[in-house]
N, C-alpha and C positions, 0 to 999 in steps of 0.2 A: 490468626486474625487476618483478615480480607481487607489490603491496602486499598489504593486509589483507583476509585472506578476510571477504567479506561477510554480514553477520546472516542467520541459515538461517530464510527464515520457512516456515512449515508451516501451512496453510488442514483449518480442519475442512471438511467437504463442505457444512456450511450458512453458515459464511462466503462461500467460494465462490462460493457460490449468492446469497448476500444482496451481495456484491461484485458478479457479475457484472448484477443486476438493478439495481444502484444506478449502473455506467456507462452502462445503457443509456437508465436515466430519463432523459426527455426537459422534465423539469420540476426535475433536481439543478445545483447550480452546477458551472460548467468545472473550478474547484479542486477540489471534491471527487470528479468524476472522472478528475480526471487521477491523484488522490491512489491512487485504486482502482485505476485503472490500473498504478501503478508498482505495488502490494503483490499482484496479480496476477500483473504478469511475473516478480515478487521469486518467489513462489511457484510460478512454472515453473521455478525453476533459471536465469533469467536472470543475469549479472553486472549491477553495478552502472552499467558502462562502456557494455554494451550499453543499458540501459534508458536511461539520458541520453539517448544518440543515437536511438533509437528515438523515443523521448516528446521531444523535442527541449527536454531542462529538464538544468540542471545537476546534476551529478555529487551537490554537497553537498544539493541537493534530493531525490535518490534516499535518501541515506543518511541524510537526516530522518525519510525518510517510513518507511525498513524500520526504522529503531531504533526509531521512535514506536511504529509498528504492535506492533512485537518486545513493547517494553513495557508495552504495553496488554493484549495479550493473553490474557493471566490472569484479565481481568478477566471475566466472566460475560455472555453477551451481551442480556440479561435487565437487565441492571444500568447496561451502556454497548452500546448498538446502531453497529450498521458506520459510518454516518453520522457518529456522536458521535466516533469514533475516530480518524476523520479530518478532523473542523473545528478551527480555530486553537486556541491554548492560551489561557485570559480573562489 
């Protein structure tokens, strides 16, 4: 039985953009890209199920990371940068 449709994230093209440059820095921490990673696949239409297995991190990790993102969102990225979005909560 197919639980709880998963948070729909939806990437402007300079998130994206500023996502895809911040996995590839080779100066960012492994957390914060693995972080970018998950709200990447999130926004290909991946499931939750698949991203676990793929990124080899559990299930409640994926569903941290699209609600966090989910909720940030709105925020301006002016205001909170890609980076800031995905480091821990103080």
């Amino acid at each position: 039985m197919a639980g709880p449709k998963p948070i729909h994230i939806d990437l402007s093209e300079t998130e994206r953009q500023e996502l895809e440059k911040l996995v590839h820095r080779h100066n960012v921490g492994q957390q914060i890209a693995l972080r970018g990673r998950i709200i990447l696949l999130a926004a290909a239409g991946q499931k939750n199920a698949e991203i676990s297995k793929e990124l080899k991190v559990t299930l409640d990790t994926v569903r941290l990371w699209r609600g966090r993102w989910s909720d940030l969102q709105s925020i301006a990225l002016k205001d909170l940068s890609i980076e800031e979005r995905l480091q821990d909560l103080p």
